[in-house]
VOGU-3710 file (C-alpha; in Angstrom, 3 decimals, decimal comma):
1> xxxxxxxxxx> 50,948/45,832/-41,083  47,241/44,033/-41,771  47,520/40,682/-43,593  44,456/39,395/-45,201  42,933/35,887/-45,322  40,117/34,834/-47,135  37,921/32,333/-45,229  35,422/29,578/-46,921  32,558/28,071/-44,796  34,144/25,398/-42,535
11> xxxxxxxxxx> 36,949/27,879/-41,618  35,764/30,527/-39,754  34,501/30,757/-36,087  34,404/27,350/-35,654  30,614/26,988/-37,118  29,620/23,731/-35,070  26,191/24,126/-33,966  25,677/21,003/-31,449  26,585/21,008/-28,460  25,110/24,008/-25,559
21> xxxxxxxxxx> 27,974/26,286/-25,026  29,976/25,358/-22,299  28,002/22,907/-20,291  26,166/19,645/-20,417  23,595/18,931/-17,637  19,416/18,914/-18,160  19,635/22,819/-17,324  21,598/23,372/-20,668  19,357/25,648/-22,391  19,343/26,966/-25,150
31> xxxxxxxxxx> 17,719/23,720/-27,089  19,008/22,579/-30,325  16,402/24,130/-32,773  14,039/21,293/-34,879  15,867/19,988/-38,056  16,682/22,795/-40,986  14,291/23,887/-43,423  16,573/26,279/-45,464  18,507/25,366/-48,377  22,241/26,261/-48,493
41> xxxxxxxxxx> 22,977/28,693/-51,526  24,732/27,344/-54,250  27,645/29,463/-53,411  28,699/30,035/-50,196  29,771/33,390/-48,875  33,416/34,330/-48,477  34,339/36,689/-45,580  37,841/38,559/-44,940  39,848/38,322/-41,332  42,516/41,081/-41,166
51> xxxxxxxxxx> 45,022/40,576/-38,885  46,186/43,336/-36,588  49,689/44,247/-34,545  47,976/42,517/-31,632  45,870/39,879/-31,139  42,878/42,039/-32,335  41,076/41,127/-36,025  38,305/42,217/-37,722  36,089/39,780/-39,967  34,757/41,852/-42,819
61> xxxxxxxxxx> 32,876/41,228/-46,233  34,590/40,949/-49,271  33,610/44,109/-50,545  31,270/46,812/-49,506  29,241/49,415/-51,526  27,573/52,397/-51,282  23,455/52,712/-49,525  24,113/49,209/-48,798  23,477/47,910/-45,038  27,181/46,199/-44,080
71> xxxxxxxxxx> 28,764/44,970/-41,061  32,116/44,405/-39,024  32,748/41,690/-36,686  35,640/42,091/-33,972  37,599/39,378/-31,987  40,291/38,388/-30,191  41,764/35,689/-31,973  40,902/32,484/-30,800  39,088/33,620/-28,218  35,162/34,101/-27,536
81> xxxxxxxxxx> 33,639/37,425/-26,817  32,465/36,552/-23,180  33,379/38,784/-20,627  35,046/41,447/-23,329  33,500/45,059/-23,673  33,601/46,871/-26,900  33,203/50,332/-27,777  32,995/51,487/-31,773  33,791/54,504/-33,129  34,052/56,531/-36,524
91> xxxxxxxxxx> 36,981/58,313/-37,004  36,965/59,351/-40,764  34,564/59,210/-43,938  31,061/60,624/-44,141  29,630/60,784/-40,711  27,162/57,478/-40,250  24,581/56,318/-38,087  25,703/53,936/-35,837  23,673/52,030/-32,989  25,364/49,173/-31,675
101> xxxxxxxxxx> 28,986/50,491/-31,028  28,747/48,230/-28,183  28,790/44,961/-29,613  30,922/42,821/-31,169  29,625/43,309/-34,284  29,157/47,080/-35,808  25,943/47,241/-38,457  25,619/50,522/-40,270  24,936/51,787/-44,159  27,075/53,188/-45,835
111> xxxxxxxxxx> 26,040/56,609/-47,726  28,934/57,812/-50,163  31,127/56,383/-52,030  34,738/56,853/-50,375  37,335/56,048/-47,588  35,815/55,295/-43,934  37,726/54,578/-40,705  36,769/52,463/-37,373  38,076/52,034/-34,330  37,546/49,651/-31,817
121> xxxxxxxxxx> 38,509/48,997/-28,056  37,937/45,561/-26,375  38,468/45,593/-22,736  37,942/43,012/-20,085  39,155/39,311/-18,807  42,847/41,315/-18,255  43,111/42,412/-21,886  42,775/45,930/-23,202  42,922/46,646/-27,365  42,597/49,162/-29,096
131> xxxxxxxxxx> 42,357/49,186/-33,213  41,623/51,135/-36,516  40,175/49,432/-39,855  40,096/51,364/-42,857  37,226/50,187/-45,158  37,212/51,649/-49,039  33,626/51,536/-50,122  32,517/51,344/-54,302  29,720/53,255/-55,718  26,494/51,378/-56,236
141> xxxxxxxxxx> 25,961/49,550/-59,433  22,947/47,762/-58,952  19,358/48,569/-57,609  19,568/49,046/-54,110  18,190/46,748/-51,776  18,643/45,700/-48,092  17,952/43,600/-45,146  18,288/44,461/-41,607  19,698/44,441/-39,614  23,103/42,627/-38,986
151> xxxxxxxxxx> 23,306/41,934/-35,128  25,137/39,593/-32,411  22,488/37,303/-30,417  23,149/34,991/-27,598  22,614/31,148/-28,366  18,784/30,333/-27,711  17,658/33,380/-28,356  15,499/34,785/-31,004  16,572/36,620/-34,365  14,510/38,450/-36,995
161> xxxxxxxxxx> 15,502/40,030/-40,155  13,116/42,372/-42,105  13,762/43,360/-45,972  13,625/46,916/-47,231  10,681/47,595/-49,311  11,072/49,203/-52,706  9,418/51,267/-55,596  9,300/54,971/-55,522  6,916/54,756/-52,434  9,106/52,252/-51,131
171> xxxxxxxxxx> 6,129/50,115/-50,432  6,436/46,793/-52,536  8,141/43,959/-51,939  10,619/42,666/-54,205  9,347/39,968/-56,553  10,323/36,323/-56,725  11,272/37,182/-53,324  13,581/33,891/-51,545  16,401/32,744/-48,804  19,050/30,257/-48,363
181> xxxxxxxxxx> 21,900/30,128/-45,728  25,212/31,589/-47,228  27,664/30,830/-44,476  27,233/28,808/-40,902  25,207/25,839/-39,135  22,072/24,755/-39,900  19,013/26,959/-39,121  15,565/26,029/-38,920  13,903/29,549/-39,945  10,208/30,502/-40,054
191> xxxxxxxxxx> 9,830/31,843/-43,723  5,884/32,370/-43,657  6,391/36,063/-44,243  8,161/36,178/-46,674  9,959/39,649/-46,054  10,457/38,941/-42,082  12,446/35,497/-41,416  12,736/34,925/-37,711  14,692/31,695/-36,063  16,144/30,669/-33,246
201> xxxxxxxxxx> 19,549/30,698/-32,421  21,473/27,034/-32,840  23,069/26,051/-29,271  26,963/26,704/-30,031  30,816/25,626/-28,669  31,837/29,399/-30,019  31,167/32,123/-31,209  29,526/31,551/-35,002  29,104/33,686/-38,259  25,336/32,700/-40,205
211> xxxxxxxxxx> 24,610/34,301/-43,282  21,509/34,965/-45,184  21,148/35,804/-48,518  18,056/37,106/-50,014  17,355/37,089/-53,667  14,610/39,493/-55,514  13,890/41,002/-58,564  13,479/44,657/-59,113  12,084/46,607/-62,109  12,941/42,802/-63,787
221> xxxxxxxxxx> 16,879/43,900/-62,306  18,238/40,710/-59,746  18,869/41,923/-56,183  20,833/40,242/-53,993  21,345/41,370/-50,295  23,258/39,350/-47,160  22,866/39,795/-43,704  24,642/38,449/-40,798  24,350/37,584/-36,744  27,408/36,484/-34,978
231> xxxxxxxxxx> 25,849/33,605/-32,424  27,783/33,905/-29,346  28,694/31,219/-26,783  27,513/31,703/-23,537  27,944/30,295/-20,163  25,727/27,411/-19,124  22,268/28,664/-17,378  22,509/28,364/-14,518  19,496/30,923/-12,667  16,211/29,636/-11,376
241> xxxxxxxxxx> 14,383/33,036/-12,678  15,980/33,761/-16,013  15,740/29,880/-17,144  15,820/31,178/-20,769  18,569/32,917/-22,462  18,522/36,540/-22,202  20,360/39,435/-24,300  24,080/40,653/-23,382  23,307/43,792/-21,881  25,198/46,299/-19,778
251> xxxxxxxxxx> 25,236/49,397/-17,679  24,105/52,412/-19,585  26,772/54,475/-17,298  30,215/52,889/-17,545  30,883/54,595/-14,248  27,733/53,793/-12,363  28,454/52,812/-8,759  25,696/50,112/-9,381  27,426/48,971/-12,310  28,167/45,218/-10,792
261> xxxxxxxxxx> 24,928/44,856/-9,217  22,792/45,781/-12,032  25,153/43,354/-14,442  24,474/40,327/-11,943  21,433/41,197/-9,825  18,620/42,258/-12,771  18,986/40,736/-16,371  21,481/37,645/-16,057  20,864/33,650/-16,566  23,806/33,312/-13,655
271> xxxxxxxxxx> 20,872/34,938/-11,027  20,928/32,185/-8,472  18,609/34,021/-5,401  17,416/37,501/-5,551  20,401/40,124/-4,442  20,370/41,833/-0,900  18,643/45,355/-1,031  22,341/46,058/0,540  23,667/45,324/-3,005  20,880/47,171/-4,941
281> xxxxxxxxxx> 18,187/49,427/-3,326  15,161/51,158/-4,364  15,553/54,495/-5,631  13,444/56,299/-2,884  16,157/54,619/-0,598  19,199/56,555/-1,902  18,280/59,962/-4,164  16,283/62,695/-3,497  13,622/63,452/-6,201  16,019/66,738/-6,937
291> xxxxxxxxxx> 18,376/64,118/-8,178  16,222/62,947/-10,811  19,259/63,073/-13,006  20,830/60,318/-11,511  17,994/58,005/-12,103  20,319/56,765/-15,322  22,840/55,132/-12,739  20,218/52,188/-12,488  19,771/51,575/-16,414  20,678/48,725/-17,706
301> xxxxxxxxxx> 20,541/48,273/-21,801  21,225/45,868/-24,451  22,428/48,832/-26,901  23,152/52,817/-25,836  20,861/54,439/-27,735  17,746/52,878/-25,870  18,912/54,464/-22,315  20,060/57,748/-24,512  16,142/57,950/-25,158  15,012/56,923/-22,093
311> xxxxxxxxxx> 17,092/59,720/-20,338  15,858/62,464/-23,093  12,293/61,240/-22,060  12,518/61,879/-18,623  14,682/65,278/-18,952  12,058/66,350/-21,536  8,521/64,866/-21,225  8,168/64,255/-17,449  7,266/68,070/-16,562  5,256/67,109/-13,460
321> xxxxxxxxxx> 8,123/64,899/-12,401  5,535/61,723/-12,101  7,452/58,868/-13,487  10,866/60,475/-11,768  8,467/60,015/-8,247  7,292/56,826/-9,619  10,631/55,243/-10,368  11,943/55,741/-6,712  10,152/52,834/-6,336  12,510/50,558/-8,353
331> xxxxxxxxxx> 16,199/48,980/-8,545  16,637/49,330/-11,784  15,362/50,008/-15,586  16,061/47,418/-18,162  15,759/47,927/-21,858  16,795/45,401/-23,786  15,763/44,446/-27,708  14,645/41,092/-26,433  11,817/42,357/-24,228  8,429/41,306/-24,975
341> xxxxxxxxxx> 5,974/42,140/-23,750  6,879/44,573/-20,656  7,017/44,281/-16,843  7,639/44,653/-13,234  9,239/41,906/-10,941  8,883/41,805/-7,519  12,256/39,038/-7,370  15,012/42,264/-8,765  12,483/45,190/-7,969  13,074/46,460/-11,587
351> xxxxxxxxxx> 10,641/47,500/-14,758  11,497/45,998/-18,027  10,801/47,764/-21,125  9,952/46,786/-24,575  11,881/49,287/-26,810  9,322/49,241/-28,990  7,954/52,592/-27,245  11,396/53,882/-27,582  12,976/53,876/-30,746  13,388/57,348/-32,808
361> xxxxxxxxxx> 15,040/56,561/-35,730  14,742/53,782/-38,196  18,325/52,525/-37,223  16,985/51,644/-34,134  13,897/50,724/-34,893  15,785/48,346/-36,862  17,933/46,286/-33,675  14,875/45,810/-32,254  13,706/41,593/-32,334  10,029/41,193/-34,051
371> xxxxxxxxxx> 9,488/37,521/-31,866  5,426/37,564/-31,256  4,765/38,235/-27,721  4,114/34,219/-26,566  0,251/34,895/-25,407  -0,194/36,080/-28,620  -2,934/32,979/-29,515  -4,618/32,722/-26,305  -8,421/33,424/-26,262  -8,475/32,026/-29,864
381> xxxxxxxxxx> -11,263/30,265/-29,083  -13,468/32,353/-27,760  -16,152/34,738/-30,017  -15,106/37,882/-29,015  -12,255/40,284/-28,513  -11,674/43,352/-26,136  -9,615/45,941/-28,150  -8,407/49,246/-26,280  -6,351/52,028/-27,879  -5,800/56,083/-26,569
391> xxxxxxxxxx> -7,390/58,865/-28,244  -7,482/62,485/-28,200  -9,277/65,026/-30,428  -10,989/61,820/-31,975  -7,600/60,816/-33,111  -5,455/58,101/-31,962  -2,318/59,324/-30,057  -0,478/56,091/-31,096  1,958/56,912/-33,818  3,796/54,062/-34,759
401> xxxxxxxxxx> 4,705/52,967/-38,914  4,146/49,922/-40,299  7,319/48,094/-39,375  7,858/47,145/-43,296  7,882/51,190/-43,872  11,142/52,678/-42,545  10,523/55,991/-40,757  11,839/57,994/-37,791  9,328/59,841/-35,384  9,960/62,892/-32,847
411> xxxxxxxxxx> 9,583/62,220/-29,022  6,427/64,130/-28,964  4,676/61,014/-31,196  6,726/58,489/-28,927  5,499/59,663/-25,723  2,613/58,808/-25,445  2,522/55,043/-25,510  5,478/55,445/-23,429  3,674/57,204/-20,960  1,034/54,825/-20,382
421> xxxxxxxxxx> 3,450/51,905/-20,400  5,441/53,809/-17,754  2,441/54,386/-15,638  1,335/51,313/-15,789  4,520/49,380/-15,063  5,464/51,944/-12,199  2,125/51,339/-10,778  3,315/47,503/-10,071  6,293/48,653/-8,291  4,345/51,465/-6,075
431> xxxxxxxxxx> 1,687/49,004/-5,699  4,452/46,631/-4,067  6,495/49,011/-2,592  4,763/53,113/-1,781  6,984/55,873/-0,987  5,204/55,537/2,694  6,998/52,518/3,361  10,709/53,545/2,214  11,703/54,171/5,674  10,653/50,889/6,935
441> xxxxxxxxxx> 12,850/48,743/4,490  16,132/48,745/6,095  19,179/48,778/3,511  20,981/45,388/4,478  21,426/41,916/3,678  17,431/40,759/3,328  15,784/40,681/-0,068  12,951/43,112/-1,627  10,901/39,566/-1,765  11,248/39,148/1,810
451> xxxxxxxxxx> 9,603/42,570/2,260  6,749/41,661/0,209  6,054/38,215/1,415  5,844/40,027/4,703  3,340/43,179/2,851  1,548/40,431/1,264  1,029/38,084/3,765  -0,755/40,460/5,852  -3,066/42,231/2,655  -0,840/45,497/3,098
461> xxxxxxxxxx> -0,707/46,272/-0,432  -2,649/48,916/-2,260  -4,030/45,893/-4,369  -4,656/43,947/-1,949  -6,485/46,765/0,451  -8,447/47,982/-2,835  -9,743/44,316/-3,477  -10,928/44,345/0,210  -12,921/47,593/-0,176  -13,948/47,508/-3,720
471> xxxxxxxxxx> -14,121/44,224/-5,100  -15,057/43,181/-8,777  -17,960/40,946/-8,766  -18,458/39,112/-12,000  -16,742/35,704/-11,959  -17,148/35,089/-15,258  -14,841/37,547/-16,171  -12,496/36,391/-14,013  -12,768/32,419/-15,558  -12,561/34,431/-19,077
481> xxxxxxxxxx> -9,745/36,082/-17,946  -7,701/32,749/-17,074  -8,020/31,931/-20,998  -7,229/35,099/-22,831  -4,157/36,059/-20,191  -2,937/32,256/-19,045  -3,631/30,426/-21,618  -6,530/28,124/-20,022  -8,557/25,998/-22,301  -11,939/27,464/-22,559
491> xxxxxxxxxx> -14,901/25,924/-21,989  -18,071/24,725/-24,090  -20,029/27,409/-22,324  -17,215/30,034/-22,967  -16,789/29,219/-26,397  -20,577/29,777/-26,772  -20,582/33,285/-25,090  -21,149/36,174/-27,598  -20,504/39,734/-27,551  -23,643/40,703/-25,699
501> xxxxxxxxxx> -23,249/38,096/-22,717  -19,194/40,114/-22,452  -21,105/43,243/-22,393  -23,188/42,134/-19,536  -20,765/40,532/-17,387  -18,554/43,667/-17,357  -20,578/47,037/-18,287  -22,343/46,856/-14,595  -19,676/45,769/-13,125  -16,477/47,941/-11,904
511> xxxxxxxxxx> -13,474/47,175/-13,789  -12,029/49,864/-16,298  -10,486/47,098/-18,323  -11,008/43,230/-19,042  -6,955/43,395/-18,088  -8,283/44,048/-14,550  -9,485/40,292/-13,975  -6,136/38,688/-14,678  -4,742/39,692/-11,352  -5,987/42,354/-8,471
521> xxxxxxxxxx> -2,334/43,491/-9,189  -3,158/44,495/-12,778  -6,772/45,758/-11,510  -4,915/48,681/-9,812  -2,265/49,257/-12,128  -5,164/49,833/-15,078  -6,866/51,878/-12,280  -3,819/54,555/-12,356  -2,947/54,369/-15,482  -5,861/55,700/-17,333
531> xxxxxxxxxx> -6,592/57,976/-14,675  -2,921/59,218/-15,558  -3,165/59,401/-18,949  -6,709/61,381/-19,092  -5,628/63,637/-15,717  -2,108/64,696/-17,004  -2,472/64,592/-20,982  -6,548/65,026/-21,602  -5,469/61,560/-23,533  -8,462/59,095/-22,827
541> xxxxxxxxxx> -8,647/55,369/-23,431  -11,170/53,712/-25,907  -12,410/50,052/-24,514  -14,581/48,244/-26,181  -16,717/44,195/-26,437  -16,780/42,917/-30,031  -17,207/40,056/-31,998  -13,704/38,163/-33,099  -13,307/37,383/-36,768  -10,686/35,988/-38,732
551> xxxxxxxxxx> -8,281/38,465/-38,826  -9,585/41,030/-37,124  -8,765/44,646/-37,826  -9,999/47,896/-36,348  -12,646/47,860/-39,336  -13,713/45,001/-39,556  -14,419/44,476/-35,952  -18,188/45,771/-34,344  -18,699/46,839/-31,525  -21,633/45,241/-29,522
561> xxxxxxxxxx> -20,733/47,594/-26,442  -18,124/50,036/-25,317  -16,780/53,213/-23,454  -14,268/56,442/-23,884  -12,654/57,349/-20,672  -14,379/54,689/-17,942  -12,071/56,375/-15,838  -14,449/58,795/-15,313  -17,663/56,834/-14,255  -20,031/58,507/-12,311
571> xxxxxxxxxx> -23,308/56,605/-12,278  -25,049/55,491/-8,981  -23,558/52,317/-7,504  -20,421/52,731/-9,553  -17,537/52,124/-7,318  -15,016/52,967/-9,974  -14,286/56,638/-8,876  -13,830/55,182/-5,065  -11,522/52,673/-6,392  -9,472/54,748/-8,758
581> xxxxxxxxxx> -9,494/57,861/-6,047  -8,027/55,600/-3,474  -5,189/54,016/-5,466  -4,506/57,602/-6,555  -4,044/58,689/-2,821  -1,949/55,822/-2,067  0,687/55,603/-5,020  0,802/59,623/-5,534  -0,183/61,340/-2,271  0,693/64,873/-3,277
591> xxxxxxxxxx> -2,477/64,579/-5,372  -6,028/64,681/-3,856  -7,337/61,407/-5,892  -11,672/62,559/-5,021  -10,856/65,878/-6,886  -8,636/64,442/-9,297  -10,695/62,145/-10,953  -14,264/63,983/-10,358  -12,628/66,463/-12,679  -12,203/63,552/-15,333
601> xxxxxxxxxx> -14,462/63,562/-18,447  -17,446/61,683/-17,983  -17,343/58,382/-20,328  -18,501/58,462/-23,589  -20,586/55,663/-24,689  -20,057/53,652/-28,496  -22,544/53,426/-31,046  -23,932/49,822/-30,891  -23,095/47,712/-34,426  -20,539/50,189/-35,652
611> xxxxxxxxxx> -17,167/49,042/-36,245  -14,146/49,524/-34,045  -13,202/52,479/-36,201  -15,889/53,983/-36,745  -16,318/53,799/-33,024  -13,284/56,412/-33,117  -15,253/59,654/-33,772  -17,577/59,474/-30,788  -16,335/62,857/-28,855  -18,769/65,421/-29,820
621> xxxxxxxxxx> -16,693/67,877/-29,629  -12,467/68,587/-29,539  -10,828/68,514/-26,328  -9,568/71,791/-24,477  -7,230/70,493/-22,166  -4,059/72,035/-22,719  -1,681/69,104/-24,051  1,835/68,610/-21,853  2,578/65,852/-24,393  1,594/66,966/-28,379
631> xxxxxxxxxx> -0,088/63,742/-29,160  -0,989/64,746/-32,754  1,083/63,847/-35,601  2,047/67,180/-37,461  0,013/68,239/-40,508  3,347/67,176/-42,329  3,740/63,553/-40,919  1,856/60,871/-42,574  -1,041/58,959/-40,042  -1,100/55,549/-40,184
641> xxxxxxxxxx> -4,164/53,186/-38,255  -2,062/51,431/-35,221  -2,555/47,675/-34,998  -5,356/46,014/-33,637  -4,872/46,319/-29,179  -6,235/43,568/-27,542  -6,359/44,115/-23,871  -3,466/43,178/-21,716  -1,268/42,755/-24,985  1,059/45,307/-23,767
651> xxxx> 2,425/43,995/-20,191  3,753/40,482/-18,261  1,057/39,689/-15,657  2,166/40,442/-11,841
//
């Protein structure tokens, strides 16, 4: 027997938004946000609790309707949702799409009209539930219209929404477009695009319900659409290395035997010193590469379907086995929605991934936050840009929508950014830590960053020994490079640089990318990846010097010098082959690195004064090397021009 309630504003959740969760010293992130700069709506949301036999409820909307993005909260009454698992699950109605059955909060669309059934269970801190919710849903009335997506965040952390576009390309905006808060605290929410609010989450004593409501017009029709996060109190922070608050993730196999180590050791503000390699070893130190299967063990995600991807990837598109090698190099994979950009870290030995180069369907596309990567200003002030992209068949292999145009995409059209990301970030750990050296790293109670204080300390790594043998030699590049990747104010004299003085710091010298003068860790890691991505997929990477206008775009940028495949460099005095050969050799030995990349294409140079996209058409002539990965949209699938790259916009510096 369900009883219903209906609940106004100040009685639900207990909405106070002072306070920081459960603690009070200086270390109490996250920070109140600045003071609110949304209006409340005239009329404030009502939601619905429905009591269960046990001490189980759901919190649901009033009423839900057909095509229309909706939501379900569930709790334990008067409880938070710390320490509790949950696992969602349709049992009845049209069959939905649903992407975070592991969250408090369940966010799908509804498709027919009709009768649907949930169920829930809610396990942990010695209580185990296990409920059904029966939700009757009304045929649409009213133009459709939706934002997304309705989510749980942690306190602190960032939140995005985006709005569905409309019109029978389902490319405008709605009209008279606007926001106010229809249920919770405060919020101080950046509203300068108009169809993409993003704020931080309000420090909280429990777990909260906030509201937006977006108003349009349509066809001269009023839309209205509401979507909600459920703010959830968290523990004090305690960790030295994850100061800020991170996503509630968990292990992507509920029966990993690493289950407890990757929940504390990897992706947790409660980290206080690095965990033993005892508690969590490398890969290499436990499996086989014939066990490439049970790689998953050591994923750790923020919702299922990102590790369901990532395991499809590597049973599907890793034919060679490289990044199943590569990986025996780590602790752990983490995927989580509030990863930007990527990265390797030495401290937990594990890659994290922005699921950005994961999604497949719009539904999870959808989960995924749209926070600007935080270096995303630096080198402002300089007069010129270094953009990069991958081509192949003078085509970019980047296949990625407009985020404001809902679309899925196959894995094929995925992979490749994937695979460069992968190579890249793999390279780090490799770089740190070679398959040569498993045997010496004994599995007890010292730390991976012992080990590589120790490798370090006495120039052991393939970085460091590449450096030593091949060094780069322009040091303006490397002053240029504290600006545009650590944020370093530039100078009078490096404000006044223009394209041409770029192009002759760098073409005669023997970096592949500008990326490479950030760190002699990131020198090697673009090394191997575009020797990867040109050996194993004939996929070559465009880099190029331009000017830097106001919002630059691919066409509007030209290009004062630039190269296709620099990889592949074989002019006298050009160390680059030597340098890429020999971190070949040393992260992959089964491959001969000389042969490998002597085989490479030899660059192609841009035409001087053309624009960045113009610059695309340069090969004279389509590649023959048989693809592993199709990196070519179908004739059926709509190309769309990728964003602007800038170098180094992809990955976390190591």
């Amino acid at each position: 027997m369900r009883k219903l309630n209906t609940l106004t504003l100040v009685s639900v959740l207990a909405l106070a938004a002072c306070g920081g969760g459960s603690s009070d010293g200086d270390n109490n992130t996250p920070i109140d946000p600045p003071p609110p700069n949304l209006t409340r709506c005239e009329q404030q949301t009502q939601l619905t609790v429905i009591s269960t036999s046990s001490a189980l409820e759901f919190v649901t909307e009033t009423s839900y309707n057909a095509n229309q993005s909706a939501a379900i909260v569930a709790r334990i009454a008067g409880s938070d949702s710390t320490g509790l698992a949950f696992e969602w699950g349709q049992t009845a109605g049209q069959s939905l799409i649903l992407k975070s059955v592991k969250s408090p909060i369940l966010a799908f669309q509804f498709a027919d009209a009709g009768d649907y059934s949930f169920s829930v269970n809610v396990s942990g801190n010695g209580m185990s539930f296990n409920e059904t919710i029966n939700i009757s849903v009304s045929a649409m009335t009213t133009a459709q219209f939706n934002v997304r997506s309705d989510q749980q965040v942690v306190e602190g952390n960032d939140v995005s929404f985006r709005v569905d576009r409309v019109g029978v390309n389902a490319d405008e905006i709605p009209s008279a477009l606007s926001w106010c808060i229809a249920f919770g605290p405060e919020l101080n929410i950046d509203i300068s695009n108009i169809e993409r609010p993003q704020f931080k989450a309000p420090a909280v004593n429990s777990d909260t319900i906030a509201i937006l409501r977006a108003t349009g017009s349509v066809d001269g029709e009023t839309v209205i659409d509401e979507v909600l996060t459920l703010i959830t109190n968290e523990s004090a922070i305690s960790s030295p290395y994850f100061d800020e608050p991170v996503a509630r993730t968990f292990a992507y196999r509920e029966n990993s035997s690493y289950k407890s180590a990757l929940n504390s050791c990897v992706y947790s503000n409660q980290l206080l010193s690095p965990c033993t390699i005892e508690q969590l070893p490398l890969l290499g130190q436990t499996l086989s590469l014939s066990e490439k299967e049970k790689i998953m063990d050591r994923v750790l995600v923020s919702h299922q379907w990102m590790g369901e991807n990532f395991g499809t990837f590597l049973d599907k598109m890793d034919p060679d086995s490289d990044f199943a090698q590569l990986l025996q190099s780590v602790t752990a994979i983490v995927i989580s929605y509030d990863i930007r950009p990527s990265f390797y870290w030495v401290v937990t030995g594990a890659i994290y991934l922005d699921p950005t180069d994961l999604w497949l369907l719009a539904e999870e596309r959808d989960v995924i936050n749209e926070a600007a990567d935080f270096r995303s200003a630096f080198g402002n002030q300089l007069g010129f840009i270094m953009p990069w992209r991958y081509v192949k068949d003078n085509a970019y292999v980047s296949y990625s929508s407009p985020r404001e145009l809902r679309t899925d995409r196959a894995m094929t059209l995925m992979a490749p950014d994937l695979s460069s990301l992968l190579f890249h970030e793999l390279a780090h750990a490799n770089d740190f830590f070679p398959s040569s050296i498993y045997h010496t790293i004994p599995v007890d109670d010292q730390t991976l960053l012992d080990h590589y204080n120790r490798r370090t300390s006495a120039g052991e790594l393939i970085s460091d020994r590449v450096t030593t043998l091949y060094p780069l030699l322009s040091d303006e590049m490397y002053s240029l490079a504290d600006v545009s990747f650590r944020g370093e104010t530039a100078t009078a004299a490096q404000q006044a640089y223009l394209p041409r003085d770029i192009t002759g710091f760098l073409s005669d010298d023997n970096a592949t990318d500008y990326y490479a003068y950030s760190t002699k860790r990131e020198d090697t890691a673009m090394l191997f990846e575009e020797a990867m991505m040109s050996y194993r997929f004939g996929i070559m990477r465009d880099v190029g010097i331009t000017d830097n206008p106001d919002n630059a775009t691919a066409a509007s940028i030209t290009v004062d010098w630039g190269q296709r495949g620099r990889i592949g460099e074989k002019s006298p005095g050009s160390t680059v082959p030597q340098r890429a050969a020999f971190v070949i050799n040393q992260i992959l030995p089964a491959l001969d690195g000389a042969e490998l990349i002597g085989n490479l294409p030899s660059p192609i140079q841009m035409n001087q004064g053309q624009s960045w996209l113009d610059n695309l058409t340069i090969s004279p002539q389509l590649s023959q090397t048989p693809q592993k990965i199709n990196a070519s949209p179908s004739a059926s699938t709509k190309q769309f021009i990728p964003e602007l790259r800038i170098s180094g916009d992809r990955h976390k510096m190591n």
